[in-house]
C-alpha atoms as a printed R data frame, in Angstrom:
    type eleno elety resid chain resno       x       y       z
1   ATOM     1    CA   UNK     A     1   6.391 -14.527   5.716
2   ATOM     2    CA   UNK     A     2   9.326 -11.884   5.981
3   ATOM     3    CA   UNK     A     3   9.462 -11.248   2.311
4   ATOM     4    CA   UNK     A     4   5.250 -10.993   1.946
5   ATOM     5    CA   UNK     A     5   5.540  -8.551   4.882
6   ATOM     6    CA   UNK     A     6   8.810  -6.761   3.222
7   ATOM     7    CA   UNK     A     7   6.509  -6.933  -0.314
8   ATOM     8    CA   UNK     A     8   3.355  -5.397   1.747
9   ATOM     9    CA   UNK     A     9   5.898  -2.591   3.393
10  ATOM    10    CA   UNK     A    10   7.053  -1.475   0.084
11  ATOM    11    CA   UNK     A    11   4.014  -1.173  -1.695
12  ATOM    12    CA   UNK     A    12   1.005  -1.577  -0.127
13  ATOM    13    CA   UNK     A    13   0.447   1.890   0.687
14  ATOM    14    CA   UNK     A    14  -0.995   2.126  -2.198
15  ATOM    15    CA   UNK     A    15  -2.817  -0.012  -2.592
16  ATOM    16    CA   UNK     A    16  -5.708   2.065  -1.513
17  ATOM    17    CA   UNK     A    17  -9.659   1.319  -1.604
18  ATOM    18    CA   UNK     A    18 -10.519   2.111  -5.259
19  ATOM    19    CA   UNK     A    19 -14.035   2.272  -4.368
20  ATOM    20    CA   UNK     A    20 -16.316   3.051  -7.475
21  ATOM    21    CA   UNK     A    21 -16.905   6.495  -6.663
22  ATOM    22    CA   UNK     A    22 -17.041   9.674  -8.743
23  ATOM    23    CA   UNK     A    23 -13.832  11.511  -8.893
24  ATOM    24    CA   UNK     A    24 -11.947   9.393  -6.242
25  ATOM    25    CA   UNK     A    25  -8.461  10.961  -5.553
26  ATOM    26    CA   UNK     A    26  -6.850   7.423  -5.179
27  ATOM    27    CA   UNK     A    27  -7.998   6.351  -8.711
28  ATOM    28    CA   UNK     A    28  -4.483   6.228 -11.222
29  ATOM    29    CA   UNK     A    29  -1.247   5.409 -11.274
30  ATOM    30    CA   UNK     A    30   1.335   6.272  -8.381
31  ATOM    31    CA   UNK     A    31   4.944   5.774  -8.585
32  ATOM    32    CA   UNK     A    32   6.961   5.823  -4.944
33  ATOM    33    CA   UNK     A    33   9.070   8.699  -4.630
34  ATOM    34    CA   UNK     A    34  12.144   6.544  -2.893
35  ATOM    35    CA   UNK     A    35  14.062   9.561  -2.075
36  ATOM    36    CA   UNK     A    36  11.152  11.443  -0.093
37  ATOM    37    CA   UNK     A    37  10.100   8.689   1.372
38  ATOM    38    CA   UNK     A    38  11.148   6.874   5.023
39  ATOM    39    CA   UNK     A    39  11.426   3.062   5.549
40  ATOM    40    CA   UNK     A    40  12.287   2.204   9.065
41  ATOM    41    CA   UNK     A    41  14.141  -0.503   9.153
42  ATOM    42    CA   UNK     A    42  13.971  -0.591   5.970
43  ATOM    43    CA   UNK     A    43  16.044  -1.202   3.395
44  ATOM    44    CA   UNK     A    44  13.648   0.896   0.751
45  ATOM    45    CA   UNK     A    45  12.732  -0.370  -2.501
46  ATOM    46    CA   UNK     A    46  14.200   0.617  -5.880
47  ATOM    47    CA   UNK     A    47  10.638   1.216  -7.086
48  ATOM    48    CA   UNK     A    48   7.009   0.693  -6.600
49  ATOM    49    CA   UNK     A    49   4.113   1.497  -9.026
50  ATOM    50    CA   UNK     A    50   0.979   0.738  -8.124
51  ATOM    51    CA   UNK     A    51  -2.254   1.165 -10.789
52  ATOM    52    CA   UNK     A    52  -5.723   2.132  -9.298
53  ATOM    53    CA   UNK     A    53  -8.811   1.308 -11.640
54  ATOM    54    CA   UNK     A    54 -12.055   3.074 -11.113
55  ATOM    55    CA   UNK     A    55 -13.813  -0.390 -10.612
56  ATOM    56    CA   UNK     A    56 -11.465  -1.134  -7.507
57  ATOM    57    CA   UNK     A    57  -8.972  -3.106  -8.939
58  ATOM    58    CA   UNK     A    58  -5.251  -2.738  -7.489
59  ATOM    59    CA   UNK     A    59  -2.454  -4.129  -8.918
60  ATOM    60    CA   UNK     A    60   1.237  -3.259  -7.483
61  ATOM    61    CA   UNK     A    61   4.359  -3.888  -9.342
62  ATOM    62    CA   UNK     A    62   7.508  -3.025  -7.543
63  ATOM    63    CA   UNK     A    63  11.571  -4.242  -6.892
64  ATOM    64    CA   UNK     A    64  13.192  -4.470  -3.820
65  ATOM    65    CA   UNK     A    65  16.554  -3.393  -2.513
66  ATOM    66    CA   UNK     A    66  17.535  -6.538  -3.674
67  ATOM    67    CA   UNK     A    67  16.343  -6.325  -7.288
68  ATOM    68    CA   UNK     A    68  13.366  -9.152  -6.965
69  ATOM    69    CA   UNK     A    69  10.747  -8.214  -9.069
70  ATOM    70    CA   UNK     A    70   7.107  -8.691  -7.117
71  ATOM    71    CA   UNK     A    71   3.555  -8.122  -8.828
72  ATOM    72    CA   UNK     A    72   0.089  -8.346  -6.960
73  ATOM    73    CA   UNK     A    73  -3.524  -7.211  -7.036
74  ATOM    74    CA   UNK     A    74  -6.983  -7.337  -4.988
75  ATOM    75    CA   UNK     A    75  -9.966  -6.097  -5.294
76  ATOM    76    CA   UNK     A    76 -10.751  -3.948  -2.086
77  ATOM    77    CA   UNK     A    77 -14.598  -3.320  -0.839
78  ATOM    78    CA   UNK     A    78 -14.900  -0.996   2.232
79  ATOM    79    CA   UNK     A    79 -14.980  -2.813   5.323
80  ATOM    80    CA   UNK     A    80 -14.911  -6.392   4.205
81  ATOM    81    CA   UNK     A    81 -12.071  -8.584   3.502
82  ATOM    82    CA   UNK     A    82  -9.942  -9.109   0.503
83  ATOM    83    CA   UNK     A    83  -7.360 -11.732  -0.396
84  ATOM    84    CA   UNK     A    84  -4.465 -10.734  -1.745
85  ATOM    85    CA   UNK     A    85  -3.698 -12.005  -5.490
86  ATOM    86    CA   UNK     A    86  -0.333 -12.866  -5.251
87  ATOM    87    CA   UNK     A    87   0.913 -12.654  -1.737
88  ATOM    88    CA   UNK     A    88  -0.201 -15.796  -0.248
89  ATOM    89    CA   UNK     A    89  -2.453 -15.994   3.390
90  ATOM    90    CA   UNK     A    90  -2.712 -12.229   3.211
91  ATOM    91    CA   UNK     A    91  -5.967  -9.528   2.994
92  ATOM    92    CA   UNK     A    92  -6.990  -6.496   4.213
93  ATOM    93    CA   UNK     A    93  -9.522  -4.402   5.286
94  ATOM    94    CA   UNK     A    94 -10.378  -0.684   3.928
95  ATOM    95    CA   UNK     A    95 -12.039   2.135   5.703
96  ATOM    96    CA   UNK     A    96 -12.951   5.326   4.297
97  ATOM    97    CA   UNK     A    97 -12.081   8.567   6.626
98  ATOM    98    CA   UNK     A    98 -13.428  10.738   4.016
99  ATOM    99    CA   UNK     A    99 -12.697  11.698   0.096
100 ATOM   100    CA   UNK     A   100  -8.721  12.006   0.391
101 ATOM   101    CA   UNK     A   101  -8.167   9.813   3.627
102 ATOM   102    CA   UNK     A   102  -8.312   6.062   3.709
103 ATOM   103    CA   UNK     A   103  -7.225   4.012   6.609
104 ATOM   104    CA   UNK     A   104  -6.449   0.077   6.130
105 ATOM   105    CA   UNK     A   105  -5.411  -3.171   8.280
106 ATOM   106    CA   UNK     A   106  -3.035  -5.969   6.263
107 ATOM   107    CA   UNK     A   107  -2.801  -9.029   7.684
108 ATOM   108    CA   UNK     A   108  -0.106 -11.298   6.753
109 ATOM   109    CA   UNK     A   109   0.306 -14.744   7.851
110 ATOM   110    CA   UNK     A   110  -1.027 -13.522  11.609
111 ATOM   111    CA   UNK     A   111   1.224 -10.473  11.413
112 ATOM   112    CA   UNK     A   112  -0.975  -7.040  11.149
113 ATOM   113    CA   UNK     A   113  -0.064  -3.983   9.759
114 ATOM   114    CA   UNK     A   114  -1.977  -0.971   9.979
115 ATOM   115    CA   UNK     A   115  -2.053   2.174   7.296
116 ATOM   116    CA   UNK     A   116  -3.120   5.376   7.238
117 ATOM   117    CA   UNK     A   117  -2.952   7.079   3.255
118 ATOM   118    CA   UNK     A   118  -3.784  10.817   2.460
119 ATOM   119    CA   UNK     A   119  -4.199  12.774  -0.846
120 ATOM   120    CA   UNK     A   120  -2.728  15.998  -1.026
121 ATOM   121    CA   UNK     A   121  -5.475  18.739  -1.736
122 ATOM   122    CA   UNK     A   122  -4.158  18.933  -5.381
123 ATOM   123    CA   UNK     A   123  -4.189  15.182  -5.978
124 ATOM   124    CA   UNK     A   124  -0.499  15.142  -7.114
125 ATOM   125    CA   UNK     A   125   1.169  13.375  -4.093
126 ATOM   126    CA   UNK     A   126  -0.455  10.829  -1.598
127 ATOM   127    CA   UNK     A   127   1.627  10.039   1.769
128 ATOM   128    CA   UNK     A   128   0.874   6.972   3.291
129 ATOM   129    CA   UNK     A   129   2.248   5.763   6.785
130 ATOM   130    CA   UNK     A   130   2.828   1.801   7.795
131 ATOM   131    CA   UNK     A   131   3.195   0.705  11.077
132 ATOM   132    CA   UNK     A   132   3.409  -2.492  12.974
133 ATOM   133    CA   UNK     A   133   5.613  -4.954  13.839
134 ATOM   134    CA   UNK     A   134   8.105  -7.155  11.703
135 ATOM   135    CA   UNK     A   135   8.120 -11.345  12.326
136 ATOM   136    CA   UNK     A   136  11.099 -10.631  14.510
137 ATOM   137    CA   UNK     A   137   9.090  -8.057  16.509
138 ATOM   138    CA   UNK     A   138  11.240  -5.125  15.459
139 ATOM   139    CA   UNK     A   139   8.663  -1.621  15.071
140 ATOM   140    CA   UNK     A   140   8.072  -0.695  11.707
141 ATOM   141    CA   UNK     A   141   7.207   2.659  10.570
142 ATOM   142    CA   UNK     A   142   7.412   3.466   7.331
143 ATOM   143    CA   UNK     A   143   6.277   7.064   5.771
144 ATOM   144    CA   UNK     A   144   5.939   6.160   1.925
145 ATOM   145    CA   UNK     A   145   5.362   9.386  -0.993
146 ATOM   146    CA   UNK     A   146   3.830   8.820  -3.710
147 ATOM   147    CA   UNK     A   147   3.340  11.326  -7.238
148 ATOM   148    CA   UNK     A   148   0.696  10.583  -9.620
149 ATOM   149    CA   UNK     A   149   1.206   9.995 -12.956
């Protein structure tokens, strides 16, 4: 459970609602920008890239602090449910705010996580916030950046 909720800290920001709409912002590839980026408790991730296909497929590849290489995917449709390929007894659910905002709720083995992501007005950078609680009931709260490719 830890390391599917470590996993969903690290990269699930974006994996945002690739809805099948014209000229969606969150559509592409985004690499995590480690160094801009805050991961309380942390520790951050060496990397995360995470690949956005205009028919709503996600798939996230990224390492930990720890060097364990992780790789997952879903297929996200606003407001309903979606498993998790790859991270076992885990979904989420995807609301549109409006073009360049997206709010989501990840639920991992009963814990639930809840994120807010935003495009910047020039589509280069998305930040996306994560907060919750860990298994041990520690507060997360992680502020993740992330630079299209």
């Amino acid at each position: 459970m830890m390391k599917c909720l470590l996993l969903l800290a690290i990269a699930a920001p974006l994996a945002l609602v690739a809805q099948t709409t014209p000229n969606n912002p969150f559509t592409g590839t985004w690499k995590l920008n480690v160094a801009k980026s805050k991961f309380s408790p942390g520790p951050a991730p060496k990397s995360s890239t995470v690949a956005i296909e205009a028919d709503g497929k996600t798939t996230v590849e990224s390492v930990t602090a720890v060097g364990e290489t992780h790789s997952w995917s879903f297929i996200a449709t606003e407001g309903a449910s979606a498993p998790i390929a790859g991270l076992p007894n885990s979904s989420l659910v995807d609301k549109r705010i409006n073009v360049r905002t997206i709010q989501q709720e990840w639920n991992m083995d009963g814990t639930t996580l809840h994120g807010r992501g935003v495009v910047s007005k020039n589509g280069k950078t998305m930040t996306y916030t994560m907060t919750g609680m860990t298994p041990a009931g520690k507060p997360l709260h992680n502020v993740e950046i992330y630079e299209k490719q």
